[in-house]
Backbone bond lengths (Angstrom), bond angles and torsions (degrees), N, CA, C in turn:
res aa  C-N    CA-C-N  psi(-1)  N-CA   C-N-CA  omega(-1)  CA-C   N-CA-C  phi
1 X - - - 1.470 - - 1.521 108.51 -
2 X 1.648 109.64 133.47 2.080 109.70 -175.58 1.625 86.41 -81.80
3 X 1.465 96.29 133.65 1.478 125.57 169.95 1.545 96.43 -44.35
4 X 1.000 128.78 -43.86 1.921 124.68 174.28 1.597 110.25 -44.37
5 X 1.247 91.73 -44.48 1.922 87.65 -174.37 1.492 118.48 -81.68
6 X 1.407 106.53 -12.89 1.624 117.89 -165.05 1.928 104.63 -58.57
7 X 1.023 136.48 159.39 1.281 131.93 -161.32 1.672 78.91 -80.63
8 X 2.122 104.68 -172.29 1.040 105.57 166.58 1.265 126.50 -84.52
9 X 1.861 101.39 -33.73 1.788 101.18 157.88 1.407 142.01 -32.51
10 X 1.408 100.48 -16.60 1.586 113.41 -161.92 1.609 95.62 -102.90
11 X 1.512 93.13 -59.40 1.723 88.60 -179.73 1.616 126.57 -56.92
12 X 1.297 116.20 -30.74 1.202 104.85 -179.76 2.075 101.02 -89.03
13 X 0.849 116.45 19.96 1.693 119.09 175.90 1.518 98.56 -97.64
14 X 1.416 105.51 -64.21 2.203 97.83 167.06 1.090 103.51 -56.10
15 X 1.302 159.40 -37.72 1.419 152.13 175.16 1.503 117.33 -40.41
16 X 1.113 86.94 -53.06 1.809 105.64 -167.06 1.266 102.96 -76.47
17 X 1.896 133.24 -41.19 0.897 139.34 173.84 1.568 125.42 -63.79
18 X 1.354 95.46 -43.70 1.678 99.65 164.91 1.734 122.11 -58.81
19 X 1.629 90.36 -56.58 1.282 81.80 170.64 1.741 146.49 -74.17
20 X 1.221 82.39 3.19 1.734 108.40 149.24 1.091 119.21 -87.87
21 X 1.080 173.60 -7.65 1.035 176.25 48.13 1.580 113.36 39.81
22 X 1.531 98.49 -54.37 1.234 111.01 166.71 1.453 131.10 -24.06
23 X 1.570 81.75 -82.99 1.891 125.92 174.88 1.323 99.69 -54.70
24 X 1.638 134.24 -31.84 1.752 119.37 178.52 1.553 79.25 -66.81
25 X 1.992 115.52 -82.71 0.995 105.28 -138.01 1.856 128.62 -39.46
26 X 1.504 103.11 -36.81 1.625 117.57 169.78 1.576 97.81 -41.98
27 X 1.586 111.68 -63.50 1.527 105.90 -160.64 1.457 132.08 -41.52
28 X 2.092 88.72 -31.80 1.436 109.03 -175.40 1.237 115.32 -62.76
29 X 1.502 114.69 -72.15 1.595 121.72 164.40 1.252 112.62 -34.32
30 X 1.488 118.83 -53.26 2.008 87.86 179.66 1.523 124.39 -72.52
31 X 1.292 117.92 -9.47 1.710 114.99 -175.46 1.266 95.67 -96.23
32 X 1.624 137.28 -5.30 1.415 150.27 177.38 1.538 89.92 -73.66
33 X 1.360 108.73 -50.92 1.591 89.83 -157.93 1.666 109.41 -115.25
34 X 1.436 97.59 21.22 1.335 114.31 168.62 1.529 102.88 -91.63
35 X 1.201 126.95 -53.69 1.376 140.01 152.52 1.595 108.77 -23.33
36 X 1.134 107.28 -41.65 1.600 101.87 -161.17 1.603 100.60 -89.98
37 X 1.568 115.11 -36.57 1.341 82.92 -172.27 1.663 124.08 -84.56
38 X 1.522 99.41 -17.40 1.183 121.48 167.06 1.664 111.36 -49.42
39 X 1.436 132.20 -26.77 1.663 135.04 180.00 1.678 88.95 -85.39
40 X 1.555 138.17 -52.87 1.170 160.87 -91.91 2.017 76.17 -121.35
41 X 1.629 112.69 -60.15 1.715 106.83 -164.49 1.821 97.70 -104.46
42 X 1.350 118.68 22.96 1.561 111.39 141.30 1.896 96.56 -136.02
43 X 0.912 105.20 52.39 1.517 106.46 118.62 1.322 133.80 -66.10
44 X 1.513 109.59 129.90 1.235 92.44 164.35 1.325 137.65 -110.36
45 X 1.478 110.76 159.97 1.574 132.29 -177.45 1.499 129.98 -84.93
46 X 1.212 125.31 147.49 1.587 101.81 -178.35 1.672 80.32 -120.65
47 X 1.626 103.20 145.44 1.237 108.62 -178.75 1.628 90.70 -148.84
48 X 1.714 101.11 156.21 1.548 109.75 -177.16 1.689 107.85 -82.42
49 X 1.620 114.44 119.31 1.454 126.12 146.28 0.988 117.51 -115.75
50 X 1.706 88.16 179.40 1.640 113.31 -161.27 1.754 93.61 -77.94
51 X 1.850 99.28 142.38 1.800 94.64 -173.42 1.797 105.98 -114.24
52 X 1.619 81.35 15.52 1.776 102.44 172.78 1.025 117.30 -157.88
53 X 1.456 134.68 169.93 1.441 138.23 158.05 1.374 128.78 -54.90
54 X 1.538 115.27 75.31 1.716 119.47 175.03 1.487 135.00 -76.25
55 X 1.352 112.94 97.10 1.614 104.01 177.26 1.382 129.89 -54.94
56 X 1.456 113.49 162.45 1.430 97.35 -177.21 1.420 112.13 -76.04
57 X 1.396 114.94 175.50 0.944 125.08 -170.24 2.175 131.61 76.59
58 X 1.021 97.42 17.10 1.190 107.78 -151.15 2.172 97.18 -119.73
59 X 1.343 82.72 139.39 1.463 95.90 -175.58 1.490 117.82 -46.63
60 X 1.006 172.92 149.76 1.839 153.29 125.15 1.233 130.07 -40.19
61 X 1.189 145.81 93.56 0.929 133.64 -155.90 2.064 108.21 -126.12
62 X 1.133 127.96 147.46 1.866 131.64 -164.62 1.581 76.22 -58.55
63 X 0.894 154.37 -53.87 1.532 133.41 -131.33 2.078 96.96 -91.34
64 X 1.672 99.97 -23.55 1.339 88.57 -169.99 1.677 106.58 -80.90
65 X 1.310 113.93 3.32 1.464 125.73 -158.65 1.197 109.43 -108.87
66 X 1.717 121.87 154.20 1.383 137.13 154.17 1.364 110.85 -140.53
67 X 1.578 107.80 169.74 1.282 121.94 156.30 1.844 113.81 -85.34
68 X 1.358 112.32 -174.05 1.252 114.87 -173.78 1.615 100.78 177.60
69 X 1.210 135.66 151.62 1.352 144.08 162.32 1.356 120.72 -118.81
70 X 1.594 113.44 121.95 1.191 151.48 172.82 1.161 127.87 -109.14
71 X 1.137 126.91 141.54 1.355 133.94 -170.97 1.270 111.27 -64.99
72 X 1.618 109.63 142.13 1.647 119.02 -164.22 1.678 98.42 -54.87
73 X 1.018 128.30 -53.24 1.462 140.28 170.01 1.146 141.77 -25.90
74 X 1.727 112.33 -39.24 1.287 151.21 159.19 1.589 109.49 -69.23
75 X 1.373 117.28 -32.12 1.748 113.96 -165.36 1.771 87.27 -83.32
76 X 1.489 106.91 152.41 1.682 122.42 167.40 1.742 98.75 -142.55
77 X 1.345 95.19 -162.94 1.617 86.75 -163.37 1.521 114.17 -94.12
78 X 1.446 101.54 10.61 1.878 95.57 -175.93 1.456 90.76 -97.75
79 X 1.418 126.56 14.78 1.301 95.99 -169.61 1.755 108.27 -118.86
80 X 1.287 130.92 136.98 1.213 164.08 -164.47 1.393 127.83 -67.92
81 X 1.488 111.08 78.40 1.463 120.39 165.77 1.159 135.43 -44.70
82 X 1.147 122.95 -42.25 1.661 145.84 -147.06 1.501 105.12 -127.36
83 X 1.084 128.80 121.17 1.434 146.67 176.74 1.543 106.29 -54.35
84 X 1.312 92.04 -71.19 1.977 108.84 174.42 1.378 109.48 -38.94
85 X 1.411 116.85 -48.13 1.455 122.63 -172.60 1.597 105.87 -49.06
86 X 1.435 136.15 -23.50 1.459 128.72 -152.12 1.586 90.86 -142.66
87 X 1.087 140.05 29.17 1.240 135.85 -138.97 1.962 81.40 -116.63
88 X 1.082 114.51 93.82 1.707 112.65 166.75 1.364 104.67 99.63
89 X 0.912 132.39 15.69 1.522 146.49 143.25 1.623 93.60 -62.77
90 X 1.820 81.62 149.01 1.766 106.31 166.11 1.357 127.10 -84.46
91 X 1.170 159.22 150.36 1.346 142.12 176.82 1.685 101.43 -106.49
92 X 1.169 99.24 134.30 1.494 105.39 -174.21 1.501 117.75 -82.16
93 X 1.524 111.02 -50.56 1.182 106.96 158.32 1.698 127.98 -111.21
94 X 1.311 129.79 -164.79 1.464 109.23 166.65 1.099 127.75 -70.94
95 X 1.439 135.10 176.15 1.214 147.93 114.46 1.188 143.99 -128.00
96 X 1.538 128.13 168.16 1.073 136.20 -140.68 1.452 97.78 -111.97
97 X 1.710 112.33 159.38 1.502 110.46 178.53 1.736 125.92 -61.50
98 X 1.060 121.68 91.14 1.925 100.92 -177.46 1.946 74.72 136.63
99 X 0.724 134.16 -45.75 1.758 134.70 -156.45 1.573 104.42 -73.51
100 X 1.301 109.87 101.81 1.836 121.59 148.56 0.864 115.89 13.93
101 X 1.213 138.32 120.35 1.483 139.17 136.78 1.839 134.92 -66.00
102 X 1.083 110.44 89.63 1.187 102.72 -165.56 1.646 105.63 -113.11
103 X 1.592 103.47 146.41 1.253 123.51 -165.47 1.741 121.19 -55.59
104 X 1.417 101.18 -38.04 1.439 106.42 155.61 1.567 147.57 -55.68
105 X 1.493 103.88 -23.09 1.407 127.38 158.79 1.764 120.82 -79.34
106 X 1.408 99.92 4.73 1.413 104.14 -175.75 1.222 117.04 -111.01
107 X 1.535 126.70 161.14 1.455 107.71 157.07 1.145 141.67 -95.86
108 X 1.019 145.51 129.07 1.777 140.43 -168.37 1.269 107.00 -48.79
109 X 1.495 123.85 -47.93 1.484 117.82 -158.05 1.840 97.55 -115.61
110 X 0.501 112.67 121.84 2.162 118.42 -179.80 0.996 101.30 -65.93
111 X 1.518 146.98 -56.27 1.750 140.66 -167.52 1.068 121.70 -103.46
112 X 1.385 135.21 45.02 1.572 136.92 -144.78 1.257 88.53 -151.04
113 X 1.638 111.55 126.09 1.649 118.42 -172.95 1.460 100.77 -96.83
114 X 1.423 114.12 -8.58 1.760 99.43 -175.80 2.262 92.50 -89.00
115 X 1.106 119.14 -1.68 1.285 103.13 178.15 1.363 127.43 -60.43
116 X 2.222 102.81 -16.24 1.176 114.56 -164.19 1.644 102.56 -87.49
117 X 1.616 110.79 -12.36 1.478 111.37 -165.63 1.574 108.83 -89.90
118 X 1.438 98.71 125.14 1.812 100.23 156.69 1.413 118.83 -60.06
119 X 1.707 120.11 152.08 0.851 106.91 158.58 1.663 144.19 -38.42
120 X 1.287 147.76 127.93 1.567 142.03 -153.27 1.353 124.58 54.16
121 X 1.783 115.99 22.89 1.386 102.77 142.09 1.557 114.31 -110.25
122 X 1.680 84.52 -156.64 1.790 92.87 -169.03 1.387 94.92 -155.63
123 X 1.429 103.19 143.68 1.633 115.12 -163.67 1.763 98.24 -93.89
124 X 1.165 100.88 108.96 2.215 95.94 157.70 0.664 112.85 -107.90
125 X 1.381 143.94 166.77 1.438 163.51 150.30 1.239 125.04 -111.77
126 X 1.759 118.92 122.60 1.230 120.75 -169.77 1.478 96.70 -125.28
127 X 1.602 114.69 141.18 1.235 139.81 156.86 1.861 109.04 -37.76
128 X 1.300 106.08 124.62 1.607 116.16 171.36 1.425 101.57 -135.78
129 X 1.515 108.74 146.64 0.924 131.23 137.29 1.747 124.96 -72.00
130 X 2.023 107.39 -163.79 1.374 115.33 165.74 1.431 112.23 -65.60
131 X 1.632 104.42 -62.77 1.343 138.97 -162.10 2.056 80.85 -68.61
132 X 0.700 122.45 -87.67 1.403 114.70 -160.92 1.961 126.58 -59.32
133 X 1.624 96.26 -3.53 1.694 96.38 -174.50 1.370 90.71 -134.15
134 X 1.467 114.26 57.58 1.253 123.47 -170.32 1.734 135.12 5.36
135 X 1.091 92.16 56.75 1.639 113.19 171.22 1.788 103.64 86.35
136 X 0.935 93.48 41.01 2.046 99.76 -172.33 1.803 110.57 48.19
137 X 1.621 116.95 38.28 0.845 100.47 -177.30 1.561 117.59 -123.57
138 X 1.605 84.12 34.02 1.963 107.12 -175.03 1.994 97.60 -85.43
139 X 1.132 128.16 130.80 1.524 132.87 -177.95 1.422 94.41 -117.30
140 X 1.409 98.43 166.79 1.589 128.29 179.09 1.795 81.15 -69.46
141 X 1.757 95.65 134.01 1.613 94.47 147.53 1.506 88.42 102.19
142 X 1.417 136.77 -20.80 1.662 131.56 179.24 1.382 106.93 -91.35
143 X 1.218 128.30 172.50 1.532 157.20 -171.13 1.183 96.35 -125.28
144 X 1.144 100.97 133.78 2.015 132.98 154.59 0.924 131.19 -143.28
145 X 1.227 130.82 152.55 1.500 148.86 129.80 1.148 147.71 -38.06
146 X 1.221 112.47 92.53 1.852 115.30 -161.67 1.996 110.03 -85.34
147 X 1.063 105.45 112.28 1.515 121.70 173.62 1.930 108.36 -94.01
148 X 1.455 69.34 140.27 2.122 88.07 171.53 1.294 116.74 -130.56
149 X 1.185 107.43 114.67 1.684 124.64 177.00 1.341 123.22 -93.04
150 X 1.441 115.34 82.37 1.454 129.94 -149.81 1.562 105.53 -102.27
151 X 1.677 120.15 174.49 1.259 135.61 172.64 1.439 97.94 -125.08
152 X 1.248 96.93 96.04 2.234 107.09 -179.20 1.485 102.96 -83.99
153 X 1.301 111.01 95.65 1.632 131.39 170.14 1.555 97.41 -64.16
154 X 1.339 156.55 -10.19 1.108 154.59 132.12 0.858 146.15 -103.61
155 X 1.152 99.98 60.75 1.116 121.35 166.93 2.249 126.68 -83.46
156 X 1.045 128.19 165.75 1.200 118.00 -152.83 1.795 107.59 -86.95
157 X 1.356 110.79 -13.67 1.642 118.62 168.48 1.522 113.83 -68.32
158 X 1.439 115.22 -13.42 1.272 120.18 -150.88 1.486 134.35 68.82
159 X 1.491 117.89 -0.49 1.479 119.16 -156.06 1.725 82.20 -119.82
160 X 1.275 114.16 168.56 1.758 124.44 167.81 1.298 104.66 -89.74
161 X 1.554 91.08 135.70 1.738 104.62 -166.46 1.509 83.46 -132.72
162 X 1.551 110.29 132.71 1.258 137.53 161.11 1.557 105.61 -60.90
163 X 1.360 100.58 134.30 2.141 113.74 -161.04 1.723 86.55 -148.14
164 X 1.897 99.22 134.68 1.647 84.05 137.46 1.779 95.63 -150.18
165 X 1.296 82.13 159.35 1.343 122.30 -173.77 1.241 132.25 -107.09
166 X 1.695 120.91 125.42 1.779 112.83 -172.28 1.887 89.13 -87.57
167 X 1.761 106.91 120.74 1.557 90.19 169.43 1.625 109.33 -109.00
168 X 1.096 95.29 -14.32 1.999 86.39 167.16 1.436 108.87 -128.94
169 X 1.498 108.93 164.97 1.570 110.57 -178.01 1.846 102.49 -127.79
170 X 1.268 127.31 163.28 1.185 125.73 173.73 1.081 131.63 41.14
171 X 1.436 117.13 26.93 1.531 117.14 173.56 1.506 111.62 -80.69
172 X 1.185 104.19 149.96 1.078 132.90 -175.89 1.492 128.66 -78.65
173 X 1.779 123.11 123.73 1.106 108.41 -164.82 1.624 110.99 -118.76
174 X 1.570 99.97 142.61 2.023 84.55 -153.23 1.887 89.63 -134.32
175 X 1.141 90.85 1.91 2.410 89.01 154.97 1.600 105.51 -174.44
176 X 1.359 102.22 164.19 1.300 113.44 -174.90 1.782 87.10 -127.98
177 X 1.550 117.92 129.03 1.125 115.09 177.76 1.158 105.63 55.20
178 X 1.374 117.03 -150.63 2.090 122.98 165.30 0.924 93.44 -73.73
179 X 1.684 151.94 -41.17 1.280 109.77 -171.13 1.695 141.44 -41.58
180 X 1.037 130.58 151.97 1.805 136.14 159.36 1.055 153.79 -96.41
181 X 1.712 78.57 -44.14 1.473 119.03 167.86 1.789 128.64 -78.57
182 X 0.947 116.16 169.45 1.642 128.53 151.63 1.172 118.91 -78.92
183 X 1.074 142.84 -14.10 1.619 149.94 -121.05 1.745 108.29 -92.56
184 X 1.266 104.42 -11.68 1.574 138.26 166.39 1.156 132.89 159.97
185 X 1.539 126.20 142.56 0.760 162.19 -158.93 2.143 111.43 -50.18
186 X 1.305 92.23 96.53 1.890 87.88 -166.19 1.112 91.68 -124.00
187 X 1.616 113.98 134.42 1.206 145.68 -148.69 1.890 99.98 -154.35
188 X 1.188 103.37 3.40 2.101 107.77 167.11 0.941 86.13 -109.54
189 X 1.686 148.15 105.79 1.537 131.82 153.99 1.482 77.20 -150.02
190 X 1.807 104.31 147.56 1.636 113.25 175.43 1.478 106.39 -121.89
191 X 1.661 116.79 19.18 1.509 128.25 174.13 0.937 112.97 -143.55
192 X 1.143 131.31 154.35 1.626 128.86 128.39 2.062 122.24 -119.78
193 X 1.484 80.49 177.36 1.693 80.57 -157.63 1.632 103.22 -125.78
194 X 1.429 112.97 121.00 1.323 126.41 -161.17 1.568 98.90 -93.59
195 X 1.535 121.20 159.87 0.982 126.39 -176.23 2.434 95.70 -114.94
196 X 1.466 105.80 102.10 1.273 103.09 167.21 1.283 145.80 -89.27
197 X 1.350 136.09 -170.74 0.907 128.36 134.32 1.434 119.14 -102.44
198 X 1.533 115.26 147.81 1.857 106.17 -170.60 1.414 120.90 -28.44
199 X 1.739 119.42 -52.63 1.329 123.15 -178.61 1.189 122.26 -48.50
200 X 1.333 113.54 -53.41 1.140 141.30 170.03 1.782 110.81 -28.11
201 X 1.635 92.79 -74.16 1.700 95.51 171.06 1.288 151.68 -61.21
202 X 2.026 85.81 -13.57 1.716 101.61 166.97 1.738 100.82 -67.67
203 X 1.418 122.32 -43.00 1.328 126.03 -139.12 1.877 89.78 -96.00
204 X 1.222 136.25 4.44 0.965 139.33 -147.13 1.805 80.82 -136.12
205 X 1.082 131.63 -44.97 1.730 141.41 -160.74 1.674 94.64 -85.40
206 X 1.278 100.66 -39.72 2.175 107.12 -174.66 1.432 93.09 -76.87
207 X 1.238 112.74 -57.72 1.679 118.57 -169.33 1.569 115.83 -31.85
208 X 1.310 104.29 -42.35 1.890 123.70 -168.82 0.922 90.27 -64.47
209 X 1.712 132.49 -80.01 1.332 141.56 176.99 1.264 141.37 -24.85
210 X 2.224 100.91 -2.14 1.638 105.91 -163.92 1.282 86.48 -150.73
211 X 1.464 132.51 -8.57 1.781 107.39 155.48 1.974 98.53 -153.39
212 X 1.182 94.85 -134.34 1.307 121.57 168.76 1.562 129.93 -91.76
213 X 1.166 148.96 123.72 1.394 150.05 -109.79 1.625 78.88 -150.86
214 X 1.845 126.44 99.34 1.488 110.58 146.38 1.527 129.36 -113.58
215 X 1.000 151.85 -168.80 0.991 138.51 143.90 1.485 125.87 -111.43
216 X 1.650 117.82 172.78 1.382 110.54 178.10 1.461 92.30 -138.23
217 X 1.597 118.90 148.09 1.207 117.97 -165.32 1.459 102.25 -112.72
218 X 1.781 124.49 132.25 1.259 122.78 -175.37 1.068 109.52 -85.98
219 X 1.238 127.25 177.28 1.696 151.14 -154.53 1.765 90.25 -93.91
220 X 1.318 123.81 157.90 1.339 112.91 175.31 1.601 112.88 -87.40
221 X 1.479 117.66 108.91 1.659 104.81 171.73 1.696 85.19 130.75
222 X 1.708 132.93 -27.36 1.127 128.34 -173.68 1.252 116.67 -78.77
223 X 1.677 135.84 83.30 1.162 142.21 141.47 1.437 140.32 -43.32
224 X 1.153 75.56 -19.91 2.446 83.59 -171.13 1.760 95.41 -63.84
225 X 1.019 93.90 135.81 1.942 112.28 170.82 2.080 96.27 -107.29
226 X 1.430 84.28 125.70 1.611 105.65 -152.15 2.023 98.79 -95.12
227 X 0.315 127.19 110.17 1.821 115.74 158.64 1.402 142.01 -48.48
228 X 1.389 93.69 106.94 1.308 101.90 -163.69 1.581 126.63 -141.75
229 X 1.350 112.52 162.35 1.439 113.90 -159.80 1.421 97.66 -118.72
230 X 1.674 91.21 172.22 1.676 108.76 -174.09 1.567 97.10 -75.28
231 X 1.538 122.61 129.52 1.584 114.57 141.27 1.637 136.28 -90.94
232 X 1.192 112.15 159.94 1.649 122.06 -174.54 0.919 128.16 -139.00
233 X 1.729 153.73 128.26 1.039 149.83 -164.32 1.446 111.45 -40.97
234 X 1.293 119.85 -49.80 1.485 107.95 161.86 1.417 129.94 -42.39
235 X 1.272 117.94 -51.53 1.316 133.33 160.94 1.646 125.19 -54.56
236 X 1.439 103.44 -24.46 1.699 95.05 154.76 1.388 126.07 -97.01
237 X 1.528 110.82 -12.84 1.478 112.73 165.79 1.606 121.29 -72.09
238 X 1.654 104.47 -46.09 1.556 98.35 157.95 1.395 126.80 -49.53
239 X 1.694 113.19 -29.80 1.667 104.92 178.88 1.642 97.44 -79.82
240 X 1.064 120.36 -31.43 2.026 86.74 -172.62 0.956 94.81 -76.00
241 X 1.742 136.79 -44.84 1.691 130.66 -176.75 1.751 112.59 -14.82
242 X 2.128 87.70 -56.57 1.490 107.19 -178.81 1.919 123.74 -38.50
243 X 1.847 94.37 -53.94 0.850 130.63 -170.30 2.012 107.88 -60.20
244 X 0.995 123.34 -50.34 1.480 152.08 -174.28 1.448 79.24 -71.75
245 X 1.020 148.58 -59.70 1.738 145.09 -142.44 1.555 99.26 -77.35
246 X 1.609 103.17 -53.89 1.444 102.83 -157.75 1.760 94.11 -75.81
247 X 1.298 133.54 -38.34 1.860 137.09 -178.76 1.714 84.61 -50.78
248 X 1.326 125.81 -58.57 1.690 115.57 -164.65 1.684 117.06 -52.95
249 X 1.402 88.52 -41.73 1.975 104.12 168.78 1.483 109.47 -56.51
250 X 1.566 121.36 -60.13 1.351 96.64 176.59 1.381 133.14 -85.19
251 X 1.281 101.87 1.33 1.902 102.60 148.15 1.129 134.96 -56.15
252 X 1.170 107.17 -64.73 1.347 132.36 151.77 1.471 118.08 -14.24
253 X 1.501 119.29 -72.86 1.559 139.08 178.53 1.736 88.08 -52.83
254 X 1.317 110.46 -74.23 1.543 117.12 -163.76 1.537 114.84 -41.73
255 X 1.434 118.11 -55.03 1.208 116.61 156.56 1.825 128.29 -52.86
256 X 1.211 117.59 -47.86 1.341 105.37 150.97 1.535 142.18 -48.02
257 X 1.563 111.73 -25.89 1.110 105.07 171.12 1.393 129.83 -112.79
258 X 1.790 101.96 17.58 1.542 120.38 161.89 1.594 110.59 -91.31
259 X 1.078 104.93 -39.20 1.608 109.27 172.49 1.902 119.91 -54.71
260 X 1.620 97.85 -39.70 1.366 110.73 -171.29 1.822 115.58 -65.47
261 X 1.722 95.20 -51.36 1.570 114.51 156.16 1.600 115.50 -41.37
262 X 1.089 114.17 -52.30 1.906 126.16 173.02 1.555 99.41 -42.07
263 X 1.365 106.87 -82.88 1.457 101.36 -171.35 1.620 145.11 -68.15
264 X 1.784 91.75 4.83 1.794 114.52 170.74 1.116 94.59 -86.45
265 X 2.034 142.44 -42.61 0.956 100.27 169.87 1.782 147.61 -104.42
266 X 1.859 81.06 13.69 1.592 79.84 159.34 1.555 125.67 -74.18
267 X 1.865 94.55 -12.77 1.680 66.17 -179.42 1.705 108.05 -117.08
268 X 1.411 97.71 48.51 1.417 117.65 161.22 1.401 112.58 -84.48
């Protein structure tokens, strides 16, 4: 029978049927190739991680490294196929055991002290001792506290009174000697080298020139910049004064309340 003569019931029934047919076959091909790319971006990748806990600053070395596979989906372009590719590079910041290596966390050049500087600082270096660079046990990559141990010619007696003073907080320390790295443990260094800002380094360059230069080494993770005042030998004699006052108070109490016990049970 020519589809012309077919009633209208009929024609719109192949209509509906075709165009079902249709709409599966379409459906198929797109969940076909929805399917596919979905197998296609978890593929997996082998990419170079850390096969331990690496601090920053620290050389790269095959033993600190692995591969690992990740889903095609997960890889972007900082991240690191090739072992060789990163092999003696610095790591800028940390990482963790199992965690990516990616090219942006690295440094391009391995022996280059401006790699450690952000944009708008400036690298100084100040002379340390034991006693003053706290026993050589300040590393690339810690925060300190820069103290000044001054002779205050104006002071209000008129005479020079020995003062010191915290004048910077949380600076940043990015070599000990030439070192840069972490890569071991150096304890011969007679400097270290702060990462500034310009102001900073004028007031840090005058500072040297007008007493004694120490440092204090922060806690790891302690950022807060604290408030604080100048001290003076007066000011440490008033603190033990302080100190002596409050030991007399709890003598005082203690003996009062051995005496008090005494006479409950005499007059028991």
């Amino acid at each position: 029978m020519n589809f012309k003569d077919m009633k209208i019931e009929n024609k719109l029934l192949i209509i509906s049927i075709a165009a079902g047919v249709l709409a599966a076959v379409l459906a198929f091909y797109y969940f076909s190739n929805l399917e596919q790319n979905i197998k296609e971006k978890m593929q997996p990748v082998k990419v170079v991680c850390a096969a331990r806990y690496i601090p920053a600053y620290t050389r790269l070395e095959k033993t600190m490294l692995k591969t690992i596979e990740i889903p095609k989906k997960m890889v972007n372009m900082a991240n690191v196929v090739d072992v060789e590719k990163v092999e003696g590079k610095i790591t800028l910041v940390p990482f963790i055991e199992d965690e990516p290596i990616l090219e942006n966390k690295l440094s391009r050049k391995g022996n280059e002290l401006n790699i450690m500087l952000s944009t708008g600082l400036r690298a100084i270096s100040i002379s340390v001792d034991e006693e003053t660079g706290v026993g050589f046990m300040i590393r690339p990559g810690d925060y300190v506290d820069v103290l000044l141990t001054f002779q205050d010619s104006e002071s209000s007696s008129g005479k020079g009174v020995l003062k010191t003073a915290t004048i910077l907080q949380d600076v940043k320390v990015i070599a000990v000697g030439s070192e840069i790295t972490l890569d071991k443990k150096n304890t011969n260094y007679s400097s270290i080298t702060l990462a500034l800002m310009p102001e900073e380094a004028e007031l840090l360059i005058f500072a040297k020139e007008k007493g004694k230069i120490s440092f204090a080494l922060r806690a790891l993770g302690d950022r807060i910049k604290e408030k604080t005042k100048q001290m003076s030998f007066v000011d440490l004699i008033r603190q033990i004064k302080s100190y002596e006052r409050q030991e007399e108070v709890k003598e005082e109490k203690i003996n009062k309340n051995i005496n008090e016990d005494i006479l409950k049970r005499g007059e028991e």
